[in-house]
C-alpha positions in Angstrom: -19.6 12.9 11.9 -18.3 13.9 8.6 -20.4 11.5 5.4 -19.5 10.3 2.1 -22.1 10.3 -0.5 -21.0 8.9 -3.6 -23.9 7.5 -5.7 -23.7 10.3 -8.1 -20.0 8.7 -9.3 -22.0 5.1 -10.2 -23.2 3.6 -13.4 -26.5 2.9 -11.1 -27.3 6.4 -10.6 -25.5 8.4 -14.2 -25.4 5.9 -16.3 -22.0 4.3 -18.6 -20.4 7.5 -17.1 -20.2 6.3 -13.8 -18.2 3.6 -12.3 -19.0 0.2 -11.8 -18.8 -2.0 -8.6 -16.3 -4.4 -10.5 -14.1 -1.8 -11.2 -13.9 -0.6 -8.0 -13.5 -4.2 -6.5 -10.4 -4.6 -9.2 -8.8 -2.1 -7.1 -8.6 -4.8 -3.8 -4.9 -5.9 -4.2 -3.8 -2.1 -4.7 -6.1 -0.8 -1.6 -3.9 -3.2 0.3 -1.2 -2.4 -0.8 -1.7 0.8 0.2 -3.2 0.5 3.2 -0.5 -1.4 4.5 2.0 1.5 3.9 -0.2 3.7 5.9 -0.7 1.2 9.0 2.8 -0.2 8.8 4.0 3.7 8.1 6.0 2.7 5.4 6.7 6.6 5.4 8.2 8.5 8.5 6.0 11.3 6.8 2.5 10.0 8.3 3.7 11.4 11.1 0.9 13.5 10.0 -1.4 11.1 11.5 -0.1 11.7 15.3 -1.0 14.9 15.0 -4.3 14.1 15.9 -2.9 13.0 19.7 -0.7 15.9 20.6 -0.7 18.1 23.8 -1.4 21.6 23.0 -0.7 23.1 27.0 2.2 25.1 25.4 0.1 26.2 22.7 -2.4 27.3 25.2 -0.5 29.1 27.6 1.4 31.1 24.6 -1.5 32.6 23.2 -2.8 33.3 26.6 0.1 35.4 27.2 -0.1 36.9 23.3 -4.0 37.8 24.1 -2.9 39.7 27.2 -0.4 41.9 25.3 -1.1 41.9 21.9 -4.1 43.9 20.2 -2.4 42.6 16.9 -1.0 39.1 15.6 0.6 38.8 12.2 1.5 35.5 10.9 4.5 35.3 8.2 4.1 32.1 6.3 3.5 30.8 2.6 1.9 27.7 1.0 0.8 25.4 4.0 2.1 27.5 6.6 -0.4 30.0 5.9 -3.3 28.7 3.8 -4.3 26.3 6.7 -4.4 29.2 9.4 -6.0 31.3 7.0 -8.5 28.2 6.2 -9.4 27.5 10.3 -9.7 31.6 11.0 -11.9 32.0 8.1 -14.4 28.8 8.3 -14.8 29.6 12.2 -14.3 33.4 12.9 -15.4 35.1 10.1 -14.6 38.9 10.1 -12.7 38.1 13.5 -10.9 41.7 13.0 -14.1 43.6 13.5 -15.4 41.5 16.9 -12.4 40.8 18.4 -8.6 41.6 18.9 -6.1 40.7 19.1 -6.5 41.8 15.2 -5.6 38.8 13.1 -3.3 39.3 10.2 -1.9 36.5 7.7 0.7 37.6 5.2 1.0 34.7 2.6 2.8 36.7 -0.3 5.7 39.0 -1.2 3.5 41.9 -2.2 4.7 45.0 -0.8 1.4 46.7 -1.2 -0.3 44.4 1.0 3.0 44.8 3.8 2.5 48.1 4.1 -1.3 47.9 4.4 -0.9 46.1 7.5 2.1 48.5 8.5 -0.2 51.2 8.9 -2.9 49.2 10.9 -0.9 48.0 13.7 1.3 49.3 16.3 4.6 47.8 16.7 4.8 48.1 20.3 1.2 45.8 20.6 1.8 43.3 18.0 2.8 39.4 17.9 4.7 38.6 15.0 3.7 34.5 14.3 7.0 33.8 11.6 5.6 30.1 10.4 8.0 28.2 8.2 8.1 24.6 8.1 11.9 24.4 5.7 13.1 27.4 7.9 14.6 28.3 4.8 11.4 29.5 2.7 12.7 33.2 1.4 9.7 35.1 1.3 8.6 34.1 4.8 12.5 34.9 5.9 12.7 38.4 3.9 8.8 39.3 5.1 10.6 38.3 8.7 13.7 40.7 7.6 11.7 43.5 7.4 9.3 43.2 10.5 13.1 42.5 12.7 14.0 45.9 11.2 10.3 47.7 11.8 9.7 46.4 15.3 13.5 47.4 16.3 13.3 50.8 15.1 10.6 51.5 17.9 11.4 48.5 20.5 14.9 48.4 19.8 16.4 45.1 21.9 12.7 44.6 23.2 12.2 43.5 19.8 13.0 39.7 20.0 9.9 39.8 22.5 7.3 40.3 20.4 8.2 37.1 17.5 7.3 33.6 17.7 8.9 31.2 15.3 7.2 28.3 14.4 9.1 25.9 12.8 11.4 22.8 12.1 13.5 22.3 15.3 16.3 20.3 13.6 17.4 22.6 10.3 16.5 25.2 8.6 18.3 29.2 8.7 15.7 30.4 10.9 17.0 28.1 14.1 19.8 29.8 13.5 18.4 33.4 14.5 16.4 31.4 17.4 19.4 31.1 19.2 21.5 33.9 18.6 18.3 35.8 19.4 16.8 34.1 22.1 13.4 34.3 20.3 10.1 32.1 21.6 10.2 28.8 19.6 7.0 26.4 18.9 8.4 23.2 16.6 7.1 21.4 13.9 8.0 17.6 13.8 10.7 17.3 11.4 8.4 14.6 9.7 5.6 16.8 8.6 5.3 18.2 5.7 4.6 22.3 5.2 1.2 21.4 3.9 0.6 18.5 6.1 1.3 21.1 9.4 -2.1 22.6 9.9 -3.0 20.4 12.9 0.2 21.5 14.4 1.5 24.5 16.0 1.9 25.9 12.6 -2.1 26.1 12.9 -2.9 25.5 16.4 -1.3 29.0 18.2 -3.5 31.2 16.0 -6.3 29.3 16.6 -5.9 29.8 20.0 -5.4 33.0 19.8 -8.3 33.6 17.7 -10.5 32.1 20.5 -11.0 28.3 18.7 -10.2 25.6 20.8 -7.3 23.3 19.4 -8.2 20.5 21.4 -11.8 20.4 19.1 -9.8 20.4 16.2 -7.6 17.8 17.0 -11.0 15.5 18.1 -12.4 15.8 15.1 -9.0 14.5 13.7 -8.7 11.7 16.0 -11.7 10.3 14.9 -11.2 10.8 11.5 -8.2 8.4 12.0 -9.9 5.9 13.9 -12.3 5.9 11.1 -10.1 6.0 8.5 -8.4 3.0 9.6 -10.4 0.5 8.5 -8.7 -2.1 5.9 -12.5 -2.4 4.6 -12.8 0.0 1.3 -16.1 0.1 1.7 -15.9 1.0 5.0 -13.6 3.6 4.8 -14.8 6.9 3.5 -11.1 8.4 2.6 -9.9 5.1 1.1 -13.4 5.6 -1.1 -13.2 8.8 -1.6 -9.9 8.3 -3.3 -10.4 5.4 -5.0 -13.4 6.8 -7.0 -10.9 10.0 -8.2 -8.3 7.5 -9.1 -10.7 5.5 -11.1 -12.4 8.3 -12.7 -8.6 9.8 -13.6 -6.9 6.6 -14.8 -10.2 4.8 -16.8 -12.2 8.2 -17.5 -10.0 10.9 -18.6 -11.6 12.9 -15.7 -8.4 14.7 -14.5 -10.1 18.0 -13.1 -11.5 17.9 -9.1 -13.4 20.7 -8.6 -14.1 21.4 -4.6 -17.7 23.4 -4.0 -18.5 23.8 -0.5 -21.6 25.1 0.2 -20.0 27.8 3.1 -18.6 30.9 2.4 -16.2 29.9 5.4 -15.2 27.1 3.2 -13.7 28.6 0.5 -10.3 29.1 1.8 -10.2 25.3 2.6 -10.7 24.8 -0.7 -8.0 26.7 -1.4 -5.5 24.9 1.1 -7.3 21.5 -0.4 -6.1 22.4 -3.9 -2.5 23.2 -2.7 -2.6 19.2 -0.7 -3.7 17.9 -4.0 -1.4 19.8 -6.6 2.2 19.6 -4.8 1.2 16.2 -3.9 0.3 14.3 -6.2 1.2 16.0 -9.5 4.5 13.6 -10.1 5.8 11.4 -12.3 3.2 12.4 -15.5 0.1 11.6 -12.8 -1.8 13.6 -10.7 -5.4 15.1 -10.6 -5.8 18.9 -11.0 -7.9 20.6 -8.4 -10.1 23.7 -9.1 -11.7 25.9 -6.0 -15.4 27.0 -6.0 -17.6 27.9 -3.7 -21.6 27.8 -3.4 -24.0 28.9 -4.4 -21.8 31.9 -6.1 -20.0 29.8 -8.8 -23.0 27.9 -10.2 -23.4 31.1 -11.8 -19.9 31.0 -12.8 -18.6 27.5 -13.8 -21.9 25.5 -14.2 -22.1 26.7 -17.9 -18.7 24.9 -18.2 -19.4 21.6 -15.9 -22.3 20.7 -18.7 -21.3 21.7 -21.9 -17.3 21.9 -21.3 -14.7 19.3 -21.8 -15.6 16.1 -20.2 -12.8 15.8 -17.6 -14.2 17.0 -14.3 -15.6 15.7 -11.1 -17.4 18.3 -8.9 -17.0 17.1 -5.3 -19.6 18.9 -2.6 -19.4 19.7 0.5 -22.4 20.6 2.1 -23.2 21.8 6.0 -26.7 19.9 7.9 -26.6 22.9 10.4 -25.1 26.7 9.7 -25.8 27.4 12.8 -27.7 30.7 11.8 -30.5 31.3 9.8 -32.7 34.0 8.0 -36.4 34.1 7.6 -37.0 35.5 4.1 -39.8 38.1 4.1 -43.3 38.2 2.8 -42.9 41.0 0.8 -43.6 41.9 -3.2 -45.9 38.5 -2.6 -48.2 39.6 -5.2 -45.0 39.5 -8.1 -44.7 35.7 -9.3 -41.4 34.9 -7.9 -41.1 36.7 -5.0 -44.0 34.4 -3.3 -42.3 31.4 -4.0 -39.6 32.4 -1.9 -41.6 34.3 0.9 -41.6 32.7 3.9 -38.9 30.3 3.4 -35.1 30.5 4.8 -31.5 31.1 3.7 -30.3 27.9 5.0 -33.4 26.1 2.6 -32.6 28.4 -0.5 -29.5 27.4 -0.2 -29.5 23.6 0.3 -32.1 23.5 -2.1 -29.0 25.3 -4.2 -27.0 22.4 -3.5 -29.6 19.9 -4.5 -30.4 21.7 -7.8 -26.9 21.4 -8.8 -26.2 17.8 -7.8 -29.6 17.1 -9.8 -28.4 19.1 -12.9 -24.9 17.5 -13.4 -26.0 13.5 -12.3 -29.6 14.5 -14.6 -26.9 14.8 -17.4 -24.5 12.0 -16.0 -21.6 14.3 -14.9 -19.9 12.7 -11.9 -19.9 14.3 -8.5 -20.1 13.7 -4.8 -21.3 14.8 -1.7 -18.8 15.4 1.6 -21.6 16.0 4.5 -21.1 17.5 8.1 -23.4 18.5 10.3 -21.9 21.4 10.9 -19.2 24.3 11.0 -17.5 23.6 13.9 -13.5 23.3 14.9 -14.8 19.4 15.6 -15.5 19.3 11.5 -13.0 21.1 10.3 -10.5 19.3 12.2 -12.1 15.9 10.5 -12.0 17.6 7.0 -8.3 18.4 7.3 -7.3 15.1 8.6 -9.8 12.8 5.7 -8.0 15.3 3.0 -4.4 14.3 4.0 -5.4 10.8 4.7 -7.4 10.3 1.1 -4.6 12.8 -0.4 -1.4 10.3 0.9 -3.7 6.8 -0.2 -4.3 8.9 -3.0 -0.6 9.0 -4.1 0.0 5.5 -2.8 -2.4 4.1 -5.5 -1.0 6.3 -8.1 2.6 4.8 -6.9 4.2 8.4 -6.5 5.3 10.1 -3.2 2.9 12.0 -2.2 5.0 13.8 0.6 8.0 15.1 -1.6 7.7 18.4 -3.9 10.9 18.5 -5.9 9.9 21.3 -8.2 8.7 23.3 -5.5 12.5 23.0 -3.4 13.7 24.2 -7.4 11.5 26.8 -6.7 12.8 28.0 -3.8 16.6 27.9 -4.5 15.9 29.5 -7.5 14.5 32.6 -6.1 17.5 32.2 -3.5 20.2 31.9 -6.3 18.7 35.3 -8.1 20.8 37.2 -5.4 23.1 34.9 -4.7 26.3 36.7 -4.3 28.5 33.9 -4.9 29.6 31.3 -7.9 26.0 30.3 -9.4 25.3 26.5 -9.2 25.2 25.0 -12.5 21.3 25.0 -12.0 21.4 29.1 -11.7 23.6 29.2 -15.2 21.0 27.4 -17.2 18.4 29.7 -15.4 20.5 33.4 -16.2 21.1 31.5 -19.9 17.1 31.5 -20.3 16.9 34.8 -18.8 18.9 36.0 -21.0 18.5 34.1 -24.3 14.4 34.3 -24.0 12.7 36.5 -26.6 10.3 39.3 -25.2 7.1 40.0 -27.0 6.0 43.8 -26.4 3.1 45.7 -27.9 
């Protein structure tokens, strides 16, 4: 069961940089507060949280079929839609395409360089094309969509609609519209969940199944997360802590950077979907925390210089792993070089927990705040509690800093912006004042 270690964020342990029990404690009346939204769900977007319970027999069956006739899978997505996939594939079957097929492929960009990469892997006529889009109205997930429909038609021709799968919001968006004039297989995402809230729903679930990682693990480690994470008790409740500790250390310390260091190569891309939960939602309103990915041991020899002698306005939050699962004996060789018999007959998994340690010793040894997330190990169970404590501290998180944490206006901005580029009707009044910047800005060149 996932463990929050926090001493390393109090006065007791780091000294007048940490926090004290009484100003956590002040926090009471706002905990409740906030709390209450969650249990009462104040917000038809903790839908999130039911997640957790959902059947996954249609789930299993599809990529049952997809393993049977498909050497290849590609998912289309952006943002959530892909960074959570890409997050579960990578922390539980690393280098899947070597071991296994089908071949897993997850396009998350526009980059035509990459497209065609994958174009010249797989063959049309044995691949699953996964088109994941919460909005159903995301444009580089619809033109990346555009131009497999075109690819996979030239060879299939009608057979085409066969080989996609779209995943995605069964009440709006432009891509329902193609599901039913196409006929095309169809997995939904509730309407209530957010993109980057989805990754414990079909939009994550089919690959992992088709990747050989059973769903139904993730979603246990979810349900207990929630259980867990239910409690009214702050002290009790490690997500409520968790992100009481940030708010604290934001709104009283200055300390407005959360860096995430797992101590697992496979986590590094869930540091990567954690920063996209944190940014888009909570950076409203003049608040917000900014997160910063690392990974262990490789960026202590990358960012520590900055942790101790850089601006002081970080929190380094671990995540460290009991059990890898794997391990390697180091050698007794060069013993008679000092160095190299230190580390002769020890293992990976020590060198690099004692990694871990060093670094936790460094930055608390020179009171810089950090904190430990511990799980015994990498397993679809864990993950699927680390996803669900990350949305629930993430949407408590918000609640304390009074801003929505489900909404991202300036993202939507985002998106009908890059629509109303080729719009080829009247521009809005939004598109004018984008072409007047266009054309107005001055360009530097060397």
């Amino acid at each position: 069961m996932l463990e929050l270690h926090f001493g390393n964020m109090m006065e007791e342990v780091i000294g007048e940089k940490g926090l004290s029990v009484s100003q956590i404690e002040r926090l009471r009346e706002n905990v409740l507060d906030a709390h209450k939204q969650i249990q009462e769900r104040k917000w038809k977007d903790l839908a999130f949280l039911d997640l957790a319970h959902q059947k996954t027999d249609e789930i299993k069956k599809m990529a049952a079929q997809i393993k049977e006739s498909s050497d290849y899978f590609l998912l289309l997505g952006i943002g959530g839609s892909a960074m959570g996939p890409k997050a579960i594939l990578e922390a539980l079957k690393p280098f899947h395409n070597y071991l296994n097929r089908p071949c897993i492929f997850i396009y998350d960009n526009i980059d035509p360089r990459t497209l065609h990469a994958v174009l010249s892997i797989i063959d049309p006529t044995r691949t699953t094309v996964n088109v994941v889009t919460k909005s159903g109205n995301t444009a580089e997930t619809i033109a990346s969509f555009m131009v497999m429909w075109a690819k996979l038609q030239e060879v299939l021709g009608d057979d085409a609609a066969d080989r996609f799968i779209i995943t995605t919001n069964p009440q709006m968006g432009i891509m329902r519209d193609v599901i039913i004039s196409e006929k095309l297989q169809f997995l939904g995402i509730p309407s209530d969940i957010v993109g980057r809230y989805s990754v414990l729903s079909a939009a994550g679930l089919l690959m992992s199944e088709v990747a050989g990682i059973d769903s139904d693990e993730l979603l246990r480690g979810a349900q207990d997360i929630v259980q867990r994470c239910s409690k009214e008790e702050l002290w009790e409740n490690p997500a409520y802590l968790f992100s009481a500790l940030l708010f604290l250390m934001s709104t009283e310390e200055n300390r407005n950077i959360n860096v995430m260091m797992p101590y697992a190569d496979g986590l590094k891309y869930l540091s990567e979907w954690f920063c996209q939960l944190w940014a888009e939602s909570l950076g409203k309103l003049g608040f917000g925390i900014t997160p910063y990915p690392s990974v262990g041991t490789t960026d202590q020899h990358s960012q520590l210089q900055l942790w101790m002698e850089g601006p002081e306005d970080k929190v380094v939050i671990f995540i460290n792993i009991d059990d890898y699962g794997q391990d390697e004996r180091i050698p007794d060789v060069f013993t008679n070089i000092k160095g190299f018999a230190n580390l002769s007959g020890r293992s990976l998994n020590e060198l690099i927990k004692a990694a871990a340690e060093s670094t936790k010793c460094v930055l608390s040894g020179s009171a810089k705040p950090n904190m430990t997330i511990n799980i015994s190990q990498l397993d679809a169970y864990h993950i699927g509690q680390l996803f669900m404590f990350f949305e629930i501290s993430t949407a408590f998180l918000g609640f304390l800093f009074g801003v929505n944490p489900f909404n991202q206006p300036w993202v939507e901005t985002g998106k009908n912006s890059i629509f109303g580029m080729f719009s080829k009707t009247c521009p809005t009044e939004e598109m004018t004042g984008i072409e007047s910047i266009r054309k107005n800005g001055i360009c530097w060149k060397l």
